[in-house]
C-alpha positions as CSV (number, residue, x, y, z in Angstrom):
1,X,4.3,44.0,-57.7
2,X,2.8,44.1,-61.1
3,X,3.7,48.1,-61.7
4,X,6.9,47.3,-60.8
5,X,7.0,44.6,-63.3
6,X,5.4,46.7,-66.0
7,X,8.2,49.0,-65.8
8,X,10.3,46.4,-66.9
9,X,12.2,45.6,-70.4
10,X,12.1,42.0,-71.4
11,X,16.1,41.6,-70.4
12,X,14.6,42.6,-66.7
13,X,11.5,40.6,-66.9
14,X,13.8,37.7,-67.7
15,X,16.0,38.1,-64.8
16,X,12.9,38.8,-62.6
17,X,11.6,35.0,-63.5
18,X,15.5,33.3,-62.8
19,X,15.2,34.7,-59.3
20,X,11.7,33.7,-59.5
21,X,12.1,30.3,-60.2
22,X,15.1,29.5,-57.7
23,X,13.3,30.9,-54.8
24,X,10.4,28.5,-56.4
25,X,13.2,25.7,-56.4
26,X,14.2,26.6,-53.2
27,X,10.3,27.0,-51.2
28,X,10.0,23.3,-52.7
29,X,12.9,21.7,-51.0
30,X,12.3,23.7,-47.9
31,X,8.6,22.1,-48.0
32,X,10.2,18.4,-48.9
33,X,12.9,18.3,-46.0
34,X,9.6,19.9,-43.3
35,X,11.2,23.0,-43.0
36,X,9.0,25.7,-44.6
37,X,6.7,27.5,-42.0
38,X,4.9,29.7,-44.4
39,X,3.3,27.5,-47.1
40,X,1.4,30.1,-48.8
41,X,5.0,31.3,-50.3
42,X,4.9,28.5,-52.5
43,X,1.6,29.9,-54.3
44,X,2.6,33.4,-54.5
45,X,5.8,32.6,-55.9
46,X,4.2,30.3,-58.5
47,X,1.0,33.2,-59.3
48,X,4.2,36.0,-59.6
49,X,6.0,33.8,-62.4
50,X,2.8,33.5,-64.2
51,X,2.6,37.5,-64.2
52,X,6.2,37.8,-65.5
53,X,5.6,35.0,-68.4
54,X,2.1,37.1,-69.2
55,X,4.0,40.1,-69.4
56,X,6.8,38.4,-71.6
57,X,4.0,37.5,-73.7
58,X,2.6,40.3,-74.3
59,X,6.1,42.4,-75.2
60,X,6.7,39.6,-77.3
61,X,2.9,40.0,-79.1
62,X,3.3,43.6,-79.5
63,X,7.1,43.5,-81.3
């Protein structure tokens, strides 16, 4: 996941945490209404958009 994500421009990296954050949106409600079987989603979702905002960071240091 993260080599793929270094191989990406900012405009990709931003797009990367949209989808990011609406499947994040989306693992929450599941979880509220009891309908999420896999719970460990949740935390890999949330650790992946931490990876993308480190890496927008870091573009944004380096420019």
């Amino acid at each position: 996941m993260l080599s793929l994500l270094r191989g990406k421009d900012t405009t990709g990296l931003r797009e990367e945490l949209i989808v990011l954050r609406q499947m994040q949106l989306k693992l929450i409600m599941q979880k509220a209404s009891s309908n999420l079987d896999k719970q460990h989603q949740i935390r890999q979702v949330r650790r992946n958009i931490a990876r993308v905002k480190t890496l927008l960071r870091q573009h944004n240091v380096k420019v």
